[in-house]
N, C-alpha and C positions, 0 to 999 in steps of 0.2 A: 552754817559751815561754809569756808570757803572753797568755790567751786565755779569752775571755767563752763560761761553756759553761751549758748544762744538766746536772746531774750526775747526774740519772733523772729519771725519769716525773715529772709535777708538781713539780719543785725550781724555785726561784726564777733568772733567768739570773744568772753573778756570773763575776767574775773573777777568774781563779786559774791558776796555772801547770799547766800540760799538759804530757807532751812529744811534742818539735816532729816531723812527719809525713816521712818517707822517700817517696823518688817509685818507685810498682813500675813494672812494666812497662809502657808506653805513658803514663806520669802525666810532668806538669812539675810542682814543688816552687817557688811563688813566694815571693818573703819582701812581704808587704803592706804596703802605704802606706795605703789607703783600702777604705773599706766603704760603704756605704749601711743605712739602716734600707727593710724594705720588707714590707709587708702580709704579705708569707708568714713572715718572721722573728716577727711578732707572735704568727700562728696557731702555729706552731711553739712558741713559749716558754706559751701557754695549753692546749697538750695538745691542740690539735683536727688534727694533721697523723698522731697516735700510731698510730690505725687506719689511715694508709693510705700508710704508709711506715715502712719499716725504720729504728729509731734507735739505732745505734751508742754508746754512752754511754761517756765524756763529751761530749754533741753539742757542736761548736763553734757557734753561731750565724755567719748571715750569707751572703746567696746571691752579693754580687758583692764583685770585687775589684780592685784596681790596684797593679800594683807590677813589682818585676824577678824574672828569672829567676834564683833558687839553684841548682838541678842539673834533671837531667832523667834519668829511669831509662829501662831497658834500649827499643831499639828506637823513640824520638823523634827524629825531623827537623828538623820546623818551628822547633825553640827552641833555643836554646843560653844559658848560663850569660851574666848580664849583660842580654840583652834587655827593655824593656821591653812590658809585656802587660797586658790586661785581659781579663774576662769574669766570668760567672756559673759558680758550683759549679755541678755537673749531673751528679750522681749517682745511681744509683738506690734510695740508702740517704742516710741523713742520719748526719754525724760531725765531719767537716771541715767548715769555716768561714769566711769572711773578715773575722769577729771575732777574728783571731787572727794572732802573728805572723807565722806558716807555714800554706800552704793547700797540695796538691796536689789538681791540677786531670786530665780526662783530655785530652791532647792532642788526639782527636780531636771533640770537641765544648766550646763554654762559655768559648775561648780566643781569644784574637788578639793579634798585635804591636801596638803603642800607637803612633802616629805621632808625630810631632814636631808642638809646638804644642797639645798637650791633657795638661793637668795630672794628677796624680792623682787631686786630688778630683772634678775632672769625669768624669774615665773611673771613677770608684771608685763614683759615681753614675749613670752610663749603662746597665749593663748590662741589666740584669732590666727595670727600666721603659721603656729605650727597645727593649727586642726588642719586648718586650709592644706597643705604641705600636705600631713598624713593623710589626710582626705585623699585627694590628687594622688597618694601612691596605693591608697589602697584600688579608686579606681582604675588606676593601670594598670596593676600588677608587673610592675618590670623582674626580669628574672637574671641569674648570673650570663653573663655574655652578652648581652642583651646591649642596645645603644640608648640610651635616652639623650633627650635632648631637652636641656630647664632652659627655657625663653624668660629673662629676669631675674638670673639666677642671685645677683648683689643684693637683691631685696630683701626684706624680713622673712617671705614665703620660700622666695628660689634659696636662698641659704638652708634651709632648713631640709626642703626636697633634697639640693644635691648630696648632703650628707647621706639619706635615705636611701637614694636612690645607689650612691656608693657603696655601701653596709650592705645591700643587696645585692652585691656581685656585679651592677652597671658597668659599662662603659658610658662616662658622663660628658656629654659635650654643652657647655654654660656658657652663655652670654655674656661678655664683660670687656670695658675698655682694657686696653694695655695698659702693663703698668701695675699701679696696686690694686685696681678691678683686678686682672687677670690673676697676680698674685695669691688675692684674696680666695677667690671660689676655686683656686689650686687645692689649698689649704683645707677646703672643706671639703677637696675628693676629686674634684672635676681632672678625669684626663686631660681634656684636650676645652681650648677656649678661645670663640669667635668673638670675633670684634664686632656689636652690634651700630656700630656707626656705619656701618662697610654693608656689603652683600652677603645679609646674613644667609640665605639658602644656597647660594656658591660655596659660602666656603665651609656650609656643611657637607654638601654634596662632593667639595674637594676629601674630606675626613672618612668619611661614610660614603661612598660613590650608588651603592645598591639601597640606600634609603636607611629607617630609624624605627627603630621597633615602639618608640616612646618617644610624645611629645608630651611635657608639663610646660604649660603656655599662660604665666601668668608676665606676659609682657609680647609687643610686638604685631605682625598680623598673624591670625590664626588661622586665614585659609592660606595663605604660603607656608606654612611650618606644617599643615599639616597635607599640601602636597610633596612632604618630604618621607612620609611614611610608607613602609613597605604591605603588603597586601596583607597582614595582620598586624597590620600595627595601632598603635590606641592613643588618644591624646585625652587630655583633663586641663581643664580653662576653668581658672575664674573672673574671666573677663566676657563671660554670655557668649561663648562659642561653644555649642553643643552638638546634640544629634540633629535639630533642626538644619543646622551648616554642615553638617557631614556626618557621615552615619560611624565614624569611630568614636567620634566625639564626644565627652560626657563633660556638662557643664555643672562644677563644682559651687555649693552653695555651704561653708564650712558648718558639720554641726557638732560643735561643741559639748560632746556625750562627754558624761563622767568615767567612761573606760577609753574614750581616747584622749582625754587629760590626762586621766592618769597613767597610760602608757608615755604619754611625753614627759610629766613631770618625771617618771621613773626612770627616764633613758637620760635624763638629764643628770638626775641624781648619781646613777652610777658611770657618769660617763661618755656617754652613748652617744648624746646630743651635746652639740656647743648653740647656746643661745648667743651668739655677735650681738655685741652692743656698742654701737658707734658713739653716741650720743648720749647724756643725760641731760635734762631741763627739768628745772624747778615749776612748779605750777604756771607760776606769775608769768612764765615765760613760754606758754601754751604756743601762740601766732610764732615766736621765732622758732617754735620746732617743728610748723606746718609748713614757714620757708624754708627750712633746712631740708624736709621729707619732700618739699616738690625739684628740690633742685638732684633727688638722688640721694641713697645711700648705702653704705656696705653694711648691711646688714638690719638693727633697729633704734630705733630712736628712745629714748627711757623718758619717761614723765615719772618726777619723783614728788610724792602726795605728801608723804610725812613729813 
């Protein structure tokens, strides 16, 4: 099959034919339509993931997936041949990919049936950033009236939070340039939007003068945003800012349950959620959409498989 791998330590990603992965016991075997680029796939292909995870070599890149079911190995229920499905790899090793034609997945986590009415590039897009997202809101718990504050909000994660966080009765302050930045995460809810080239805690502090009931910090520094917080106030980082740095802190590690996919795929389907999709790239063209993802974007990148 072909498939965008690593072929050891330090090699450049590229594409080249593999072959294609058998489902063992308790795995589904999907054939892929879509992928996402996503910050961990970055860390991944620059060798910073090598100390603290096992890498199977030739790794495939790519933590999320969309597509139908090929076979299913010994002792799986939930899927049968034909279904379709998304989610995130979620293994405790890196090898497999959703860079690639064929992924197996473990049945019991990282997977879910696709509902009707949500494409594959939206679900090939959802996974990994909107767990992360609904992750992050559930541990804050922001409530109506309430200020939150998304540190990142342009990105595949903060898009997804501010919606959230809106739909909850928020007042949402989001990080974005002027312009079609600011535009954009309007669009997805955000009241009010700082200019994070500037003094970002000034000019929260000019909006909200009494502090921020909610910090979602996946961008920025984390102990300035979250000396912005008022004496109950909570923040969630998936950039290793947790209770060790401050005691409101919960640092967000996305887990990919099949009840919080399928609450995303569901909110999607009817609505609820807008998957932004800035970008599509064909396989072959893996590396130009890791330059694209390091220069920024409004929203997600699509890796398209089929």
């Amino acid at each position: 099959m072909r498939a965008v791998v690593l072929a050891e330590q330090s090699a450049q990603p590229a594409l080249t034919e593999v072959p294609a992965p058998t489902p063992g016991a308790g795995e589904v075997l999907v054939k892929v339509q879509a992928s996402s680029v996503n910050g961990f796939d970055l860390s991944v292909a620059a060798g910073h993931v090598a100390a603290m995870m096992e890498h199977r070599y030739p790794v495939v890149l790519g933590k999320d997936f969309a597509g139908t079911v090929e076979a299913v190995g010994e002792g799986v229920t939930r899927f049968a041949p034909g279904d379709a499905v998304y989610g995130v790899v979620t293994k405790p090793h890196l090898g497999e990919g959703g860079f690639g034609e064929y992924v197996t997945v473990l049945e019991e986590i990282g997977i879910t049936a696709l509902p009707a009415g949500v494409g594959p590039a939206a679900a090939g897009a959802l996974g990994l950033a909107g767990t992360a997202a609904a992750d992050s809101l559930t541990a804050t718990s922001p409530q109506t009236g309430e200020t939150v504050v998304v540190s990142g909000a342009t990105g595949g994660v903060g898009a997804i939070a501010v919606q959230y966080a809106a739909a909850a009765g928020a007042r949402v302050i989001a990080t974005a340039r002027p312009g079609e930045e600011a535009d954009f995460v309007r669009g997805l809810g955000a009241t009010h939007v700082v200019d994070y080239t500037g003094d970002v805690e000034a000019q929260i502090r000019e909006i909200s003068p009494d502090g921020v009931d909610v910090v979602l910090h996946f961008a920025g520094d984390g102990a300035a945003l979250a000396a912005l917080l008022t004496e109950k106030g909570r923040l969630a980082s998936t950039l290793g800012y947790g209770a060790d740095q401050h005691p409101a802190a919960t640092f967000i590690m996305a887990n990919p349950t099949a009840d919080t996919l399928d609450r995303l795929a569901a909110d999607v389907a009817a609505g609820r959620l807008n998957v932004p999709v800035e970008r599509t790239y064909p396989l072959a063209e893996v590396p130009a959409a890791f330059a694209a993802f390091g220069t920024g974007t409004r929203g997600k990148i699509v890796i398209s498989v089929a």
